[in-house]
FIKOLGU-117354 format. One record per residue: z, y, x of N, C-alpha, C in turn; residue in one letter. Coordinates in steps of 0.05 Angstrom, whole numbers, padded with zeros to 5 digits, always signed. Last residue first. Layout:
ZYXZYXZYXA...
***
This chain:
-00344-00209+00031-00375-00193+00024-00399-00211+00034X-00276-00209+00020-00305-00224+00034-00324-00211+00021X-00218-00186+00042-00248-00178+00020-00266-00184+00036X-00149-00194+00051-00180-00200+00059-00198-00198+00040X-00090-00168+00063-00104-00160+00043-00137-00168+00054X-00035-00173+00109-00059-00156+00097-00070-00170+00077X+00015-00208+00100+00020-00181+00120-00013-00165+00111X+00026-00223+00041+00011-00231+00063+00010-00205+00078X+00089-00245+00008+00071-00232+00006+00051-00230+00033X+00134-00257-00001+00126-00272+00010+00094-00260+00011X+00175-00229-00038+00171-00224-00019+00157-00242+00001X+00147-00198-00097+00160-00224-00083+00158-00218-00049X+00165-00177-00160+00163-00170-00133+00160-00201-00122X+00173-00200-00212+00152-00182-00206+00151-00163-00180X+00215-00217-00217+00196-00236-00210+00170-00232-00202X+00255-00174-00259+00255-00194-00242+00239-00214-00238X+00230-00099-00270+00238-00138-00280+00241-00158-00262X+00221-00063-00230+00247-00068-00235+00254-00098-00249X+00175-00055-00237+00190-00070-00210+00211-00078-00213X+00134-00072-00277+00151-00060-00280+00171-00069-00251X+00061-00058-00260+00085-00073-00274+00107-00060-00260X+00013-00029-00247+00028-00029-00275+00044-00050-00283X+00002-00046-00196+00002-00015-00203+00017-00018-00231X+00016-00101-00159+00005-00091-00184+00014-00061-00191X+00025-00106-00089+00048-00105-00131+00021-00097-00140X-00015-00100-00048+00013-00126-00052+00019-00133-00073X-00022-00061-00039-00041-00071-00045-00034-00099-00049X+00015+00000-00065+00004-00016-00036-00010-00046-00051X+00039+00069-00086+00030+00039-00091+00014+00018-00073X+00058+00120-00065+00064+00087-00056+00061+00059-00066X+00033+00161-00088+00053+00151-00100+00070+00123-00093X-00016+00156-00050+00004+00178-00045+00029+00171-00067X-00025+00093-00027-00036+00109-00037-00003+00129-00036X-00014+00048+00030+00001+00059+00009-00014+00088+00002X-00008-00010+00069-00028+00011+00066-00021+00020+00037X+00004-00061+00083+00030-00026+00076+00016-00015+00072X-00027-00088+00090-00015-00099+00053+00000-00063+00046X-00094-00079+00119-00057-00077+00125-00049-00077+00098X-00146-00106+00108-00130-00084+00109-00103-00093+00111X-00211-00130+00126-00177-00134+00135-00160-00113+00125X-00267-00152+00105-00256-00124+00110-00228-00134+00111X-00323-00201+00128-00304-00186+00112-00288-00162+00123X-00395-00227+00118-00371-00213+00123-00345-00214+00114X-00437-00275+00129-00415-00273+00103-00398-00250+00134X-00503-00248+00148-00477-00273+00145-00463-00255+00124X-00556-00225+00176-00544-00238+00155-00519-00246+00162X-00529-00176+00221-00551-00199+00215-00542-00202+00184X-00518-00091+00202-00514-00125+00204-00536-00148+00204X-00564-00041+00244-00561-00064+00212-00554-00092+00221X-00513-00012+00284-00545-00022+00280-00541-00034+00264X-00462+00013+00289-00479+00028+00307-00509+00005+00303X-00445+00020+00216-00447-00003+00236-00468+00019+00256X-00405+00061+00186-00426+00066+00190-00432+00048+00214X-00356+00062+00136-00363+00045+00162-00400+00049+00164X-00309+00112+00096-00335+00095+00095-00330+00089+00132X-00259+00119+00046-00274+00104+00070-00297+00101+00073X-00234+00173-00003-00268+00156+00010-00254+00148+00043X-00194+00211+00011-00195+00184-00016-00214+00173-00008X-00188+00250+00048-00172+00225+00054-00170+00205+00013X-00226+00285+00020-00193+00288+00019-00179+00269+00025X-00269+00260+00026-00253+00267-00002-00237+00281-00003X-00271+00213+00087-00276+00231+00063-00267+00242+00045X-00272+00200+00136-00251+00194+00119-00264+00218+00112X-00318+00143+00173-00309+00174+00167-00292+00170+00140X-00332+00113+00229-00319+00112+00199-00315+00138+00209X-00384+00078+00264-00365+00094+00262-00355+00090+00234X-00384+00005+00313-00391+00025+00284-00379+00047+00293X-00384-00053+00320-00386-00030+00331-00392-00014+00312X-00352-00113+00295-00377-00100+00293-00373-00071+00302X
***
């Protein structure tokens, strides 16, 4: 879908501005899994577990991250 985006906040806000109003349907949004807030938490681990315990990493993990809308 043709659009713009602007990074807001201070690089904390995304936004997608479509160049005309979507039809109906089922969308979604793709992100990359490396995509890493400023302390390097990524969209892969859980923010509050312990990395260090064993089982709480995995490496099979999906190169991105899909959000249907």
């Amino acid at each position: 879908m043709p659009g713009e985006i602007e990074i807001l906040d201070k690089e904390t806000r995304w936004r997608f501005i479509p160049d005309r109003p979507p039809q109906a349907g089922a969308y979604s949004i793709r992100i990359d899994s490396r995509l890493e807030d400023l302390v390097g938490n990524t969209l892969n681990y859980l923010f509050d577990v312990d990395v260090q315990q064993e089982g709480n990493l995995s490496p099979d993990q999906p190169p991105y991250v899909l959000f249907r809308f």
